[in-house]
C-alpha positions, 0 to 999 in steps of 0.5 A: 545157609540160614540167617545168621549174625556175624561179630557186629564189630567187624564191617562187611563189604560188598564186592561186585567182581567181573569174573567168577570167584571161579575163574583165573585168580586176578586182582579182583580175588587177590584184593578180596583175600588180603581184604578179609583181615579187615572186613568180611566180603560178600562176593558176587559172581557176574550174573548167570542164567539158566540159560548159560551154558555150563562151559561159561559157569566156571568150575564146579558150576552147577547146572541151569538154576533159576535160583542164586546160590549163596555159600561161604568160600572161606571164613569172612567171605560169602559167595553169591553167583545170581541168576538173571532172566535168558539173554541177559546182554539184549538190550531190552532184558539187560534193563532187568539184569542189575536190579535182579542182582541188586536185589538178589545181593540184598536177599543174601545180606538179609541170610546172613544178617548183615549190613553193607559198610561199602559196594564196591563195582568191580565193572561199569555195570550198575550194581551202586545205585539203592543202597543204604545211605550208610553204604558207601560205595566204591568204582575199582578200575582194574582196566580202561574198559571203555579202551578195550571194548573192542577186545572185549567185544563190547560196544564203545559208546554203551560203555562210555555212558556205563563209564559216566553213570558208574563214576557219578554213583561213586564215593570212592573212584579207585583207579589202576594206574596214572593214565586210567585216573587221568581218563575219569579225571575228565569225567569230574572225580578225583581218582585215587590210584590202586594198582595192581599187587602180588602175594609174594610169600605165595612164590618163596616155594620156587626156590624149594619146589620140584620143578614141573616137567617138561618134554624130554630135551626141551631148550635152556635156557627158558624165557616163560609167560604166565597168564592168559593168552589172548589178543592183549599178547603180541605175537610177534615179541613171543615169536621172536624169542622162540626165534632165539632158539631158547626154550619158551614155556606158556603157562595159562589158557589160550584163544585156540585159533591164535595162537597154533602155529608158535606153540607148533614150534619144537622149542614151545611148550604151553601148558594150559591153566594150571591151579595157582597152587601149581604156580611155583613148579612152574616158575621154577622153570623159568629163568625170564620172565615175560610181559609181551602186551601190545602197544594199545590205548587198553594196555596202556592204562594197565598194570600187568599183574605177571610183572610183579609175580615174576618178581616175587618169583625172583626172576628178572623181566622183560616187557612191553614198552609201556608206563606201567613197565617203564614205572617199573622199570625207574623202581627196579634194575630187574626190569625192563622195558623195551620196544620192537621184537629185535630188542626185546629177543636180545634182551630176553637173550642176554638176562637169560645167559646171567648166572643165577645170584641169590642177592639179585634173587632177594633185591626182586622180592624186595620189590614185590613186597613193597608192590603185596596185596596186603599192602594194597588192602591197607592202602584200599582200607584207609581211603575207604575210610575217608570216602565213609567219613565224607559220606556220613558228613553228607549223609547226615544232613541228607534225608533218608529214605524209610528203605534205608534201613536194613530189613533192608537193603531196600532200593530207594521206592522213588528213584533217588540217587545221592550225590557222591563225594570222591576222595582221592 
């Protein structure tokens, strides 16, 4: 890809994502696509090195690189995967890993000829320091990370520190939900909420589509999961509806030591990753949706993502008892939020049982499209917009480095920092 102008009147952000534009399709790539109506979007993959093996390179991943690679994923949204040196979580060459990514963003700006109107840090990762001082720059809470750095296999106290550094180099702190805003609250910024969205036009073909196939004599009713299935699941409420002897359909990938036995059950079918093309065929299927998460802090400050898909599917849910769900829960008569596997099963039980009713259909997507992307991407542009007009208000008594101008996006040779404003 040569360098290249893009209309100078449209911005360019810069969003760092926690997983490969690759990888399940979560809200940092939902966010992106309703995004690039307003702005073009340079991605950046979670670095790589030549090392990694290929299983981890996501699909289509080429194979061991000592070079990034930049290419465009659609029109307005550039991609760049960066490459790090081997062993890039040790301690000593994780100090090299984020500047080698900011500089590699830096070079993939200066390919495609551009500016960056705002980093945003979808990780505690340091991708915001050294930026140009027009730059503003955004932390997008997807998750209490620091909650969940056990489940993640991550050191709590590194995290913290992580955490502390990422919210200080903020204009912007955007947080997923009440209980996340609340924890960086204590760190001295004022979060503003940013939870997670759907894309309900992406579900209307549930009504129209073949449904996908299921094993010969499979039960109906169905209760289903869609999503991954790891240790943030509780086992126990899915065990309990495959107790109720109704079908129970598991869309998504799984931890393979887990989760054996209840997909052993005649009554469980579980299907892997499917392309979010194939979504609705499967949807089709179901006629409960399910939201089992564990009753952990990490859960807690979350926004499940499958809730609001359920819903832009026109199916009823069923889920944890937790604030998100029970948020939920006062916004729609189609959700529930219960505690225990007894109540949860009954409950799971009895929608199932209720007659299909095209008002109920409608009555749930109306509230998934108050919960779009595109809503969020309008709520995200508008806050972003402030963030900048308080950083240019600050910018322009601050004195500038001579590496903040664009050829380029140097980082500031004497270490500088600016101090951030947030607005929320």
């Amino acid at each position: 890809m040569g360098q290249q102008e893009t209309t100078p009147a449209r911005p360019l952000t810069v969003l760092a994502s926690g997983v490969s534009w690759d990888g399940v399709r979560g809200s940092e790539r939902a966010l992106t696509e309703a995004l690039n109506r307003f702005t073009d979007v340079l991605w950046v993959d979670p670095p790589v090195s030549p090392a990694t093996p290929r299983r981890y390179r996501r699909f289509g991943a080429e194979g061991p690189s000592w070079r990034p690679s930049l290419r465009t994923e659609r029109s307005g949204v550039y991609r760049l995967t960066p490459v790090v040196l081997p062993g890039l979580t040790r301690p000593v060459i994780r100090t090299t890993t984020w500047p080698l990514v900011r500089r590699q963003a830096r070079w993939a700006l200066r390919r495609i000829g551009r500016v960056p109107d705002a980093v945003v840090a979808c990780s505690l990762d340091d991708i915001l320091r050294g930026w140009p001082a027009r730059t503003a720059t955004v932390l997008y809470g997807t998750d209490d990370w620091v909650a969940g750095a056990e489940l993640m296999g991550q050191h709590a106290g590194r995290l913290h520190r992580q955490e502390r550094r990422a919210v200080r180099a903020a204009d912007l702190v955007l947080a997923v939900t009440p209980q996340l805003a609340d924890r960086w609250r204590a760190l001295g910024t004022e979060p503003a909420l940013l939870p997670n969205g759907c894309d309900p036009d992406a579900y209307l073909a549930v009504d129209t589509v073949a449904p996908a196939p299921l094993p010969d004599g499979f039960p109906t009713p169905i209760a289903g999961v869609v999503g991954q299935l790891n240790d943030r699941l509780d086992a126990e409420l899915l065990a309990a509806v495959a107790d109720t002897g109704m079908g129970l359909l598991l869309v998504g990938p799984r931890n393979p030591d887990r989760w054996e036995s209840l997909v052993a059950r005649p009554n469980v079918h579980h299907v892997g990753a499917v392309p979010f093309a194939e979504l609705p065929r499967w949807l089709a299927r179901i006629d409960v949706g399910l939201t089992p998460y564990t009753d952990t802090a990490f859960n807690r400050a979350s926004f499940p993502l499958k809730t609001l898909e359920y819903l832009a599917a026109g199916r009823p849910v069923v889920s944890s008892d937790l604030p998100a769900s029970r948020g939920l829960a006062e916004e729609s008569a189609d959700v529930f939020a219960v505690a225990g596997p007894a109540e949860f099963a009954a409950r799971v039980r009895e929608l199932a049982d209720v007659p299909h009713d095209p008002d109920a259909v409608r009555r749930r997507r109306a509230v998934a499209q108050r919960h779009s992307w595109a809503a969020r991407a309008i709520r995200f542009t508008q806050l972003l917009t402030l963030a900048r007009s308080d950083h240019r208000d600050m910018g322009s008594a601050a004195t500038k480095d001579p590496d903040d101008s664009m050829n380029g996006t140097g980082e500031p040779a004497n270490g500088r920092t600016r101090t951030p404003r947030r607005t929320g």
